[in-house]
N, C-alpha and C positions, 0 to 999 in steps of 0.2 A: 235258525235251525233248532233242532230241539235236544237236549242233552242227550248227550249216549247213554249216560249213568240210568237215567228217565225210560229210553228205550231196551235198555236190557231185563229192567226191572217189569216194562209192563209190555212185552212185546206181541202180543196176542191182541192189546190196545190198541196198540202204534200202529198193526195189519187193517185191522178193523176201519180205524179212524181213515186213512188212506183209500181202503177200497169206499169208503162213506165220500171222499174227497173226490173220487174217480182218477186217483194219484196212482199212476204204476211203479210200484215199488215194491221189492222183494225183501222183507226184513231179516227174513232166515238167513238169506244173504251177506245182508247188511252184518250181522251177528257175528257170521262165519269172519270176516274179513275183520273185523273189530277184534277177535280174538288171533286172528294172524297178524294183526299189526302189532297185538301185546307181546305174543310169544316173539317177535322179532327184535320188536324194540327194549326186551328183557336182555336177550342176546347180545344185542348191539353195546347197552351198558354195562353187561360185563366184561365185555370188550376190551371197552376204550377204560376202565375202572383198570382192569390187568395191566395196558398200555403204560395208564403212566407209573402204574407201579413198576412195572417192565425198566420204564426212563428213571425214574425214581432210584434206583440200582443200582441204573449205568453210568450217574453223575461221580463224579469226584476219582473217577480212575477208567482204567481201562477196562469198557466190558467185558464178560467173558465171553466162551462161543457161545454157553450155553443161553447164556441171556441174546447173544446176536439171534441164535436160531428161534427162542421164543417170543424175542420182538418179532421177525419174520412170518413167523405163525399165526401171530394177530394179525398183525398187516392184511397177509393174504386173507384170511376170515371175513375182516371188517369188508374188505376188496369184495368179496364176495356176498356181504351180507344184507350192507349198507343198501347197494340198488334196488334188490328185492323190499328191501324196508320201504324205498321210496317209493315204489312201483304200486304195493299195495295200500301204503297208506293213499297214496293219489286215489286208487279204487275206491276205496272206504270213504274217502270226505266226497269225492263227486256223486254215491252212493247217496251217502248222509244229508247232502243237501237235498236231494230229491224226496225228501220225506218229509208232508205237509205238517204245520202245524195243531195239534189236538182240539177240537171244538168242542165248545164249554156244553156242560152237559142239557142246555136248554136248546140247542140246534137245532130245527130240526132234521130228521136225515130224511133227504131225499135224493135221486139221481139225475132232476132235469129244475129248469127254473118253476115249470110248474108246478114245484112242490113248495116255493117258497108260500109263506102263510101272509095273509095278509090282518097286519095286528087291529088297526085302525083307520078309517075313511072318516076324513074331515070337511066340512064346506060341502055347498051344494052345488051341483052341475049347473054351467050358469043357461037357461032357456033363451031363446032369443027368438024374434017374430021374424026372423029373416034368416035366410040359407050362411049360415057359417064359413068362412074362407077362411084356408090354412093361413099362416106366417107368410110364407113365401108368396102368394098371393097379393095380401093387405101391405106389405114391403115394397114387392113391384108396383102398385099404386104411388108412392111417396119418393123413391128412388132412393130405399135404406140400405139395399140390399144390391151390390153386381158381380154375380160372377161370372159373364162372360166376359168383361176385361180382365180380372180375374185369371180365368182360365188361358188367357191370350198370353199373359205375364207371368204368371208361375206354373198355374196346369190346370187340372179340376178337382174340384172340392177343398177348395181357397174361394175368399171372397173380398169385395170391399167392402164394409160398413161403415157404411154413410149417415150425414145429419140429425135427425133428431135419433135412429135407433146409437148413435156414438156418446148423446148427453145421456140417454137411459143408461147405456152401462155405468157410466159413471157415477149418476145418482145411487145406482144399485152397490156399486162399492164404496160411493163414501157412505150409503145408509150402513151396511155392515158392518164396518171399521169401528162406527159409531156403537153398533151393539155390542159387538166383541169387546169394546174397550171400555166398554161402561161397565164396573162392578157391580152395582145396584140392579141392573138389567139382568148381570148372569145370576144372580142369588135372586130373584123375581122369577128366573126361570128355572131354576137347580127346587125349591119352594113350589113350584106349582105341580112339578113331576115329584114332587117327594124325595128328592136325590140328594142325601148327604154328600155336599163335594166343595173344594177350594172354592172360591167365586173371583177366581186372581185374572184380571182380563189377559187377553191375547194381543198379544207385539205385532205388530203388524210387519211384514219382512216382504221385501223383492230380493228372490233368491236367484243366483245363477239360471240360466235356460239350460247347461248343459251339463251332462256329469260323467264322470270315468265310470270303465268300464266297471274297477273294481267296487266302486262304490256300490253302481246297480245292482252288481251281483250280490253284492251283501246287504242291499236293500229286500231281493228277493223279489223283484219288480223289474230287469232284464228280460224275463220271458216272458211269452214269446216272441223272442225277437224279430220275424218276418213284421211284427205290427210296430217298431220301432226305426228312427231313423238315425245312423251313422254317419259320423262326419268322414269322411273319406281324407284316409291322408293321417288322423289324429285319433288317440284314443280318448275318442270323446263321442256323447249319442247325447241329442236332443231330447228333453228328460219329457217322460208325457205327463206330469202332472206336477204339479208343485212341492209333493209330497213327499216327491223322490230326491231334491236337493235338502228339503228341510230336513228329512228323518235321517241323512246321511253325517250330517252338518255337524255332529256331535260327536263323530265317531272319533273311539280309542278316548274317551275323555270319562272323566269323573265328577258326577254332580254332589252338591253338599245337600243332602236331606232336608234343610232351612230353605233352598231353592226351591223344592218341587213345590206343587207340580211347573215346569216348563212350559207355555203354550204359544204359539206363532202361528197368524194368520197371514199366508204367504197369497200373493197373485204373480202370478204367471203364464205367461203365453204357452202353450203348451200344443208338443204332435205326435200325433199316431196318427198310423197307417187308413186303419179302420177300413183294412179288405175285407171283400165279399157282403156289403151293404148294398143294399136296393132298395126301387118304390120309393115309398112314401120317407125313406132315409137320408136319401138322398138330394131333398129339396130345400131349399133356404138354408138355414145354418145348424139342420141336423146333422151329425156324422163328420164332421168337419176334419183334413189333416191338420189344421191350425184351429187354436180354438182358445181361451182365455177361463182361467178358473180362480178363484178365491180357496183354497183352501185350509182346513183346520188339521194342526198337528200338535200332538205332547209328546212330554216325558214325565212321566209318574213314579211313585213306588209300587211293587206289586199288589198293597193292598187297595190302593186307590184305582187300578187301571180299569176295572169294571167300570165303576161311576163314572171316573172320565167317559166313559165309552156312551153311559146312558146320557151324560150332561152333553154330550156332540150331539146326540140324536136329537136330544127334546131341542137345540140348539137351531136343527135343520126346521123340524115340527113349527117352532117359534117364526123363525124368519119367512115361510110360506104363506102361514096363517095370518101374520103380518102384511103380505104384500095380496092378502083375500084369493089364494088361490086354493082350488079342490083339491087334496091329497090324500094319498095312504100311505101310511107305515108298513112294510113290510120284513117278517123278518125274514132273511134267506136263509136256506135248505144247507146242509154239506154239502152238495154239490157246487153249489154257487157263492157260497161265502169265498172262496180265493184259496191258494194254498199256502201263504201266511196268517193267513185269519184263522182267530179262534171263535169269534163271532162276528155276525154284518148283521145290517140294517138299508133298508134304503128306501128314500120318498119318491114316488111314484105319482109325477102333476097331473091332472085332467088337460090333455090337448084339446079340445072343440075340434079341430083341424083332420085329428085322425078319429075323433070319434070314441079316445081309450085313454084311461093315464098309460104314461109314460117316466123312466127313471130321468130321474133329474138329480138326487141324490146318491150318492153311499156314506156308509160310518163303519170303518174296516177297525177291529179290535186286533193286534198280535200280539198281547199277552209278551213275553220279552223273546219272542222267536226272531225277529230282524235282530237286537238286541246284541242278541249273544255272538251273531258275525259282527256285528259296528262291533261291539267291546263298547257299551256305551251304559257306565253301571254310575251307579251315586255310592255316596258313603251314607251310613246310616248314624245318627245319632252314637249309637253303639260302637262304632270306628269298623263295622263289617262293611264287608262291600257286597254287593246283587246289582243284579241287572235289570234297568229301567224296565219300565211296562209300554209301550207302543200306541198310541190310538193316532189315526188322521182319518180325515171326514170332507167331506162336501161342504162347503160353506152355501156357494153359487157356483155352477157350472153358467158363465153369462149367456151363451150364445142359448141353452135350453131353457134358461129363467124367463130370456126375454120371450123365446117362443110362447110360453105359457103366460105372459103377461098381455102381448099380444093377443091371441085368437081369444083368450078371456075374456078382455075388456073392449071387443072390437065393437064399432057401431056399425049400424046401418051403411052409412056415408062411407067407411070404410076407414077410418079413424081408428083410435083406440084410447081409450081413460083411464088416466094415471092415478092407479093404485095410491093412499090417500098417504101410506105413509113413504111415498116416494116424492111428491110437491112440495116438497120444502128444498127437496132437493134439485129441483127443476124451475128454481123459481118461482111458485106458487104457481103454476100452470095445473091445468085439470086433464089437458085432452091432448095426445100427440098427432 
């Protein structure tokens, strides 16, 4: 969330940026209630300060009435005061929370996805002398893909993946682990984007699938909850991305400045709901309630959390361009960046299948607004302490990577060829 100190100072910003967000929030409101939670909680401490000087009096002998009566008098006060303290301050932080955090002044504003820009288109749309068959299609050929057993055993929009699409994911994740964890690789790619930044590889981590309530919430990644699943019985929700165990994982803790930047490349199984999907969404392993992703997350200092931000993107850029598929860079609108973002990004794969790129990517920037709920700060050389900076990113969403490698690389025959820097990981194979 965002300092209140921040919001009193700029709050004609804080309106602004919200209606930019499409964020319902009233900060005149918000104001009014920050100001009654002061004058209360002014109250309350003179209070309980009189109190024990009150006690402080009555030690060592017998009170008098008069101090009985002005003990009493507090009593009742605080009896009276305290609730409302609490009442309002609960107003003010449920308030507080609902107020997005500030997008960096390159955003741009818009109010629908259509306004996102698109920065760059990479690779060429691949031609082919034969009619293109979606994913799901060239799958049901091979028997990669079932989801009507599937659907028999859990429900629909679950699936089993089968055979050779099962050694692709795999190749797909150890070639990642490989790039992430190679230094020489992230400073090749920090260097060709121009991007002063650490070049410290990413840990690779399998984190819990599930997380408390309170965490979510202070991840800022609980809503909307109808698109998340609850464990019935337990205060615990099935996390939907990997992002949400890593970025939590710190919380209430203290980094040493010699550490940063923090980086963790987490995989996990991961579900949403993903109501109200159709068509073309619906088919193979789009849109999925279960789905599997590689994800990238830090912890920076404030002056580093941009870079991070731009070294995830060129990071996504790199690993695409790698595996020769067609993309754009896009940056998204205020509307669409999220409302813990202060910036997004996202790559956008060419499907052959539907005929459009499609997200397959993001790179969510929160500047230290999760932050500030974890309590998740470093010390700085100086022996001050601040609060980290945020970034987590798309590594590979697998189930969309592979769609895009599929309808790419499909043959005639109805085959598909293995992206050159995925065969080593496949055993030197060409064609699946």
């Amino acid at each position: 969330m965002l300092d209140i100190r921040f919001i009193r100072e700029n709050a004609d910003a804080v309106q602004t940026n919200a209606k930019n967000k499409a964020c319902d929030v009233d900060i005149a409101q918000l104001l009014k209630l920050d100001s009654e939670v002061r004058v209360l909680q002014s109250q309350v401490d003179d209070l309980r300060q009189k109190r024990n000087e009150n006690v402080a009096q009555s030690k060592g002998g017998r009170p008098t009435p008069e101090l009985i009566a002005e003990g009493k008098a507090i009593k009742d006060q605080l009896a009276e005061i305290e609730p409302k303290l609490k009442d309002v301050n609960t107003e003010f932080i449920t308030l507080l929370k609902r107020v997005p955090n500030m997008a960096l002044a390159d955003v741009p504003i818009g109010h629908s996805e259509e306004e996102n820009v698109v920065i760059k288109t990479i690779g060429e749309i691949p031609k082919f002398d034969f009619k293109p068959l979606n994913h799901a299609e060239i799958a049901a050929k091979h028997d990669w893909i079932d989801k009507e057993r599937a659907a028999k055993v859990t429900g629909s929009r679950f699936a089993y993946v089968k055979g050779e699409l099962v050694r692709l994911q795999f190749a797909i994740i150890n070639f990642v682990m490989d790039v992430l964890g190679d230094e020489a690789k992230l400073a090749e790619i920090a260097k060709n984007n121009n991007i002063e930044v650490s070049t410290k590889p990413f840990v690779p981590v399998l984190p819990p699938l599930m997380i408390r309530t309170d965490m979510y919430d202070a991840m800022d990644r609980l809503e909307p909850r109808d698109e998340r699943y609850k464990l019935e019985g337990d205060d615990l929700w099935l996390q939907g991305s990997a992002e949400h165990t890593l970025g939590s994982m710190h919380a209430n803790e203290i980094f040493e400045e010699s550490q940063m930047p923090i980086r963790y490349l987490g995989y996990a199984t991961s579900f949403r709901r993903e109501a109200g999907t159709y068509g073309k969404d619906m088919e193979g392993l789009f849109r999925m309630h279960q789905f599997d992703k590689l994800e990238m997350e830090s912890f920076t200092t404030a002056e580093n959390g941009l870079s991070e931000h731009l070294l995830f993107s060129a990071i996504q850029d790199y690993l695409l361009t790698q595996l020769e598929l067609p993309h754009q860079i896009v940056q998204k609108c205020t509307f669409d960046i999220g409302k813990p973002n202060a910036r997004g990004v996202d790559m956008n794969a060419y499907l052959p299948g539907q005929g459009k790129y499609r997200e397959t990517h993001t790179a969510d920037y929160m500047t230290d607004y999760q932050a500030r709920r974890l309590n998740t700060r470093v010390r700085r050389n100086s022996g001050a302490l601040e609060l980290v900076h945020i970034n987590d990113a798309t590594a590979f969403a697998l189930g969309r990577i592979m769609i895009a490698i599929i309808e790419n690389n499909q043959t005639a025959e109805g085959n598909v060829n293995i992206p050159k820097a995925l065969q080593s990981y496949l055993g030197g194979r060409t064609v699946l």
